[in-house]
N, C-alpha and C positions, 0 to 999 in steps of 0.2 A: 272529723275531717283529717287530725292528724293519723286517726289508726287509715282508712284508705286511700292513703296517700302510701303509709309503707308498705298498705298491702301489694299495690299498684307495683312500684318498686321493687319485690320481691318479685311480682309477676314476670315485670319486664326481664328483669337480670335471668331468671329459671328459662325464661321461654328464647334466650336469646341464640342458643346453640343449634335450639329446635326451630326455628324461623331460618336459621341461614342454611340446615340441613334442606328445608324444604324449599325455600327459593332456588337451589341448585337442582329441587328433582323438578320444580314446576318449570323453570329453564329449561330442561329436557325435553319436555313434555310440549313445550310452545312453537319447540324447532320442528320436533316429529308431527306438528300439523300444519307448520307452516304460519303460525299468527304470530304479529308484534305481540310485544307484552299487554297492550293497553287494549287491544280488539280482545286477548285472550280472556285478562280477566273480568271486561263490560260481561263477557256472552259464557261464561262461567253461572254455573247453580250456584257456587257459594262464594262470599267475599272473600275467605280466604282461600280459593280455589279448592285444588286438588289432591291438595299436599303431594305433588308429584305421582299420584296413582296410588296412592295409601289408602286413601277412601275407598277404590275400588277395590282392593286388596282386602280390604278389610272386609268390606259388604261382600265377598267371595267366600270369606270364611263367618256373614251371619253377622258381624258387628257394624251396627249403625251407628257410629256417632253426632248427634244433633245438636245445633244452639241458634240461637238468637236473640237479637237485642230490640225492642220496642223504646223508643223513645214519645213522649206527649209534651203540648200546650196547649193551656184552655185558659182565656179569659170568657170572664161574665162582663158585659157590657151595661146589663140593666137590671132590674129585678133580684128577685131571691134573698138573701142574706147581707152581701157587699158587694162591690163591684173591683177586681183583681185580678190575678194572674198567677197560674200555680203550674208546674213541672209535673211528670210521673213518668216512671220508668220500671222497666220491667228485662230482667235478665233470664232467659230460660234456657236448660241444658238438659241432657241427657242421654241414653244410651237404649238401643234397642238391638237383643241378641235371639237372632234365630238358631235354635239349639238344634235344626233338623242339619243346617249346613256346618253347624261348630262341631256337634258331637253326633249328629246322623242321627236324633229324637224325632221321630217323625208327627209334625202338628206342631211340636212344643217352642212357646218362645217368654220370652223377658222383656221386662220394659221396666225403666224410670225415669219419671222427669220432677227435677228442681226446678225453683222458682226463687228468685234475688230481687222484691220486690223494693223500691225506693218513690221517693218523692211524696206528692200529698195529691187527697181525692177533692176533684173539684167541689162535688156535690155534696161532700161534709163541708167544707172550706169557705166554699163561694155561694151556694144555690140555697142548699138547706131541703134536696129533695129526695126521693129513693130512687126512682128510677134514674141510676147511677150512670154520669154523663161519659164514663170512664170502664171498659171492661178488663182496664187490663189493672183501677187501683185496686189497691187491699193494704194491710197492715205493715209495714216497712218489716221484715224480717230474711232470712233466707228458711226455703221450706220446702221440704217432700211433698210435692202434688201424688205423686200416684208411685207405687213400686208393684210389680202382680204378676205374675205365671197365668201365660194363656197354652188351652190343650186344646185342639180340633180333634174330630176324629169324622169318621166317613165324607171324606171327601169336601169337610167344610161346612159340611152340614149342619153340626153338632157344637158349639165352642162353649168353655168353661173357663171363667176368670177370677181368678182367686189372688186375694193382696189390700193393697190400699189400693184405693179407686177412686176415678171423682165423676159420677153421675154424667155430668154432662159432656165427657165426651163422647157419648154413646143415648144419651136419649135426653128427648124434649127439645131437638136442635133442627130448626130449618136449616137447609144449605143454603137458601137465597136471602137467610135472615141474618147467617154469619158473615155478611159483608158488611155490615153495619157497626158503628165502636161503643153505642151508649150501651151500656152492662145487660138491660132487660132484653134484646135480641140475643143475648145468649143462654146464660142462665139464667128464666125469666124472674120476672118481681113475684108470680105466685106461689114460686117455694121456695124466694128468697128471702121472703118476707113470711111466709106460714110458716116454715121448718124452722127448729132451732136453731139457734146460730147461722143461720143461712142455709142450713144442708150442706151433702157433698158436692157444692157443685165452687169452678173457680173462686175464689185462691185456695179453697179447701177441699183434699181428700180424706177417707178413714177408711178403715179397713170395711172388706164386705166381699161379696163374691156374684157374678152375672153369668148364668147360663143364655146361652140365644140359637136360637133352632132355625135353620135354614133348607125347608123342605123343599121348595120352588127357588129357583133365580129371581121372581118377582115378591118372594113374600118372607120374613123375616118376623119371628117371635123371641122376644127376650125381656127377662126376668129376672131381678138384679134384690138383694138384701142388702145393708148399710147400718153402719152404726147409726143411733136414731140421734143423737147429739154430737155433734162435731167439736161441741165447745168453740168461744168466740176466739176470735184471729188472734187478741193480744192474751189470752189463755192459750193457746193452742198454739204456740209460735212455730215451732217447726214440723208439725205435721204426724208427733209420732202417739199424739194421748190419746189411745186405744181405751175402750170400757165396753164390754160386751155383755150387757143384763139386761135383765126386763125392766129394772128399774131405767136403767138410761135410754131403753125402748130400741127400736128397730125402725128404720124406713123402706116399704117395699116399693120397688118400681116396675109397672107390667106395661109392656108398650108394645103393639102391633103393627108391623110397617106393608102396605101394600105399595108396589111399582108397577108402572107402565110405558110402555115404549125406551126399557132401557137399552135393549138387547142392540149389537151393533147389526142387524137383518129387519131391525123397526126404522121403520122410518115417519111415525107420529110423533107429535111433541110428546118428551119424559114428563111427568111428574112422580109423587110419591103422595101418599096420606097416610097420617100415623095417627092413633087411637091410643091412648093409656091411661090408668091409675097408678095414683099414687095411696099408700097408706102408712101412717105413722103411728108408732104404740109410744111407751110408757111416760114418765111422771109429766114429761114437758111437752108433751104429744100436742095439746092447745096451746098455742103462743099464748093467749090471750089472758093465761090462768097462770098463777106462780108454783102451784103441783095439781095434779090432774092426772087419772087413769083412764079419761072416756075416749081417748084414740082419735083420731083426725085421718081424713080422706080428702081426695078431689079427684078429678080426672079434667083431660084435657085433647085436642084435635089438634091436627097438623097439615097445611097443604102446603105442597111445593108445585108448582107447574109454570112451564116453560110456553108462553103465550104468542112467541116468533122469534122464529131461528133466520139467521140471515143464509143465504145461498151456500151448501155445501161445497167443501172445494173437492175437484176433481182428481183423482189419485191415479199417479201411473200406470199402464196398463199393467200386465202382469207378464214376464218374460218367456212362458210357456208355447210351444210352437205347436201348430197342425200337423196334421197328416200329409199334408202336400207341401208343410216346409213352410207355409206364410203364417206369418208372425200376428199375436195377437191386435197390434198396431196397425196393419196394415187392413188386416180381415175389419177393422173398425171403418176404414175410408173404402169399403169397397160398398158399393150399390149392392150387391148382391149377399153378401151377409153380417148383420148386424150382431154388434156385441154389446149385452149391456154396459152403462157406463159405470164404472169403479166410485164411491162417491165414500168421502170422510164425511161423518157428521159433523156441523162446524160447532162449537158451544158458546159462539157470540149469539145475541139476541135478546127479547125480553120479558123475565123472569115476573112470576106473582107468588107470595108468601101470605100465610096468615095463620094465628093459630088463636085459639080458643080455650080459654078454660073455667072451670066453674068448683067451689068450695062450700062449704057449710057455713056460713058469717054468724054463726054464735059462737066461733074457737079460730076464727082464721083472721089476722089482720085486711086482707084482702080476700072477695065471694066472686068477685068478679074481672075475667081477663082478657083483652083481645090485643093483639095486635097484625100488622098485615105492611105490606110495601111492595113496593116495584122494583127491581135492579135492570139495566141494559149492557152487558158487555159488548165493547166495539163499536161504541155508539158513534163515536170521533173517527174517521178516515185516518188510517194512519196507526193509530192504536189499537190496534184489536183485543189488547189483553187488560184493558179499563175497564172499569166498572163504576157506572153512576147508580146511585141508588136514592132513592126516597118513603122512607117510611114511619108510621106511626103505632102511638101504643094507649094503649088507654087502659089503666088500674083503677079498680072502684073498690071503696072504704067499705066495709060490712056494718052492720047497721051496730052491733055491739064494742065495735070500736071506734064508728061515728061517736055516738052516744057516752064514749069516757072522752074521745076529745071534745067533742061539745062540752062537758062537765069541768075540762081543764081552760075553758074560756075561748077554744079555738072556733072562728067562725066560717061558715061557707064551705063546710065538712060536704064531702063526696069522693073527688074522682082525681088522680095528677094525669097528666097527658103530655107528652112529647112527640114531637114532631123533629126528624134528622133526615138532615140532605146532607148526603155525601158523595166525595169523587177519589174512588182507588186509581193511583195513577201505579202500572208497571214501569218503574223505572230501567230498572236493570232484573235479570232472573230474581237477585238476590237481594233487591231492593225496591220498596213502596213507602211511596208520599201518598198523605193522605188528608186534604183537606175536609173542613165535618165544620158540620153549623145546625146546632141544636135548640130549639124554643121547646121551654119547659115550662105549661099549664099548670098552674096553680100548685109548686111547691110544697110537697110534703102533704097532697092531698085536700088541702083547707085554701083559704084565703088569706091569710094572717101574712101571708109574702104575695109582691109582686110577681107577676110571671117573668121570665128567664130569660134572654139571648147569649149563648153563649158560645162562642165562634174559639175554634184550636185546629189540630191537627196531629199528623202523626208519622215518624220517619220508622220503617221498621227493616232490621237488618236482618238477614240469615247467614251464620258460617258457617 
């Protein structure tokens, strides 16, 4: 308490020169568009604005500076472990440099993002289950998620990423699944719970390298290596224990994406479907075993699809004049020649998710995976930019991990299941409330716990 209080301290006093430099440039900046202060900074991308045009200056020469703050509350009301109330929080920063606009490398870019993780996980704490009520706990530390050089070449087609990585920002991710906050819509429970240590997926990266091949606009191949052991979050604190051998094994990831109606000249509902394998080598390759050389696999499905779009808004006409001098606008109201109409595709409406996966269950804590949901953006008059969502998940116990919990006295061994209703409210560009209420089916997979209600929420800020 007392070291982040001086850290706090130190922060404010260093940052105090540079807050009043930039309150003068964002002053600037409010008069040349004309807003009070209060309308400027509600309708601002970031909380701390613009730093007077720095940011743009900066993303002119290639430097993205990013951060944000996630705040949580979750109490259990019933079931599970005890009944409580726990905090978690989440600090994320980072830097993203495009070396074709810094240094004229063309393709070439940079990226890292830190992680300042705090507070306690529900689902250790309260529940007692895995499918983790929380995707943003993990191990209270500060810690490298990912640092990597990406290279493009023909035209995008081609990209190669080498560094520390973490899995799931790039595969096994529905888009209409990542509106959801309990942990398994992200980085799912079947290789967070089959892979060592969780794998590389949130709060942990390791090093590895993703080639991904872009021969169509609609179709995408990518193929990714990984340290096969991550080592656990309070071993692995800060993100840098590298070990590249066969002993500590490899994880590949091969995932196939097809798209439809993304293009803006379609005008069907988008979806996507992805197809992948996973494979895992050396000693700790089967959870299930304390050393083992026989190697672990699964594979998994993916749908995304947009099942109604609400009424496209209509886009100005376009400024371009005829031959006789009448205006695109006018030639529209005339009986005698029509123009077609200019349409934005709108991206409110409502969304369907589900994904699929299947394992070996003599080496994998989990053989069996599904889950699926609904999201509706705009559902509320007035909101357009909300999102309610409702979805489920259901993990099934493999039969040789049944069989050691059965043997530890645990009864009514199968399946955990959740159920999450939630509502992303847009507050502001740069701000989302997020109320969430989640019932959690038989804890930890067995019976030995009552099932779960546990109702929280989430403030999340971007600067």
């Amino acid at each position: 308490m007392k070291k982040n209080f001086i850290l706090s301290l130190i922060l404010a006093v260093s940052a105090g020169p540079l807050c009043a430099q930039q309150q003068i440039l964002d002053q600037q900046e409010q008069a040349a568009r004309g807003l009070n202060p209060m309308t400027f900074w509600l309708t601002g991308d970031n909380a701390l604005a613009d730093w007077g045009g720095l940011r743009n200056r900066l993303a002119d020469k290639g430097v993205e500076v990013f951060g944000g703050y996630t705040a949580e509350v979750w109490g259990n009301t019933t079931g599970g472990l005890t009944q409580g109330t726990v905090s978690t929080g989440l600090l994320d920063f980072g830097v993203n440099l495009d070396l074709e606009k810094a240094v004229g490398w063309r393709g070439a870019s940079v990226s890292t993002t830190w992680l300042w993780l705090s507070g306690r996980d529900a689902s250790e704490d309260l529940v007692g289950n895995f499918l983790t009520v929380s995707n943003i706990a993990g191990f209270n530390t500060l810690r490298m998620l990912d640092l990597w050089f990406q290279q493009t070449l023909l035209d995008d087609k081609v990209s190669l990423r080498v560094g520390q990585l973490a899995a799931d920002a790039e595969f096994v991710i529905s888009d209409y699944g990542s509106t959801f906050l309990n942990g398994t819509f992200g980085w799912p429970a079947f290789l967070s719970l089959n892979l060592p240590a969780g794998g590389p997926g949130y709060p942990m990266g390791t090093a590895g390298a993703r080639l991904a091949l872009h021969p169509f606009d609609w179709f995408t191949f990518q193929s990714a290596v990984y340290q096969g052991n991550v080592y656990d979050q309070n071993v692995n604190r800060h993100g840098f224990r590298w070990r590249l051998d066969g002993e500590n094994g490899f994880l590949f990831l091969n995932e196939s994406q097809a798209r439809w109606n993304h293009r803006d000249e379609e005008r069907g509902l988008p979806g996507q479907l992805k197809a992948g394998l996973w494979i895992q080598t050396g000693q700790l390759a089967d959870t299930l075993a304390a050393s083992t050389n026989s190697g672990n696999y699964g594979w998994y499905f993916i749908l995304d699809q947009m099942l109604f779009r609400e009424p496209s808004a209509e886009l100005p006409p376009p400024s371009r004049k005829f031959k006789d001098g009448q205006s695109v606008a006018k030639a529209q109201s005339s009986k005698s020649f029509k123009v077609p109409v200019n349409l934005e595709k709108s991206d409110q409406g409502l969304g369907f998710f589900g994904r699929m996966a299947f394992t070996k269950e003599d080496r994998n804590f989990l053989n069996f995976y599904f889950d699926a949901g609904l999201t509706y953006k705009g559902l509320i008059p007035t909101r357009d930019d909300d999102t309610i969502g409702l979805a489920f998940a259901y993990a099934q116990i493999g039969n040789t991990a049944r069989d050691t919990l059965i043997n530890e006295g645990s009864v009514g061994v199968g399946a955990e299941m959740v159920l999450e209703l939630t509502y992303q409210a847009q507050i502001t560009p740069w701000l989302v409330l997020q109320p969430d209420l989640q019932y959690i089916m038989n804890p930890g997979g067995t019976q030995d716990l009552n099932n779960a209600l546990v109702i929280g929420g989430r403030a999340a800020i971007t600067f």
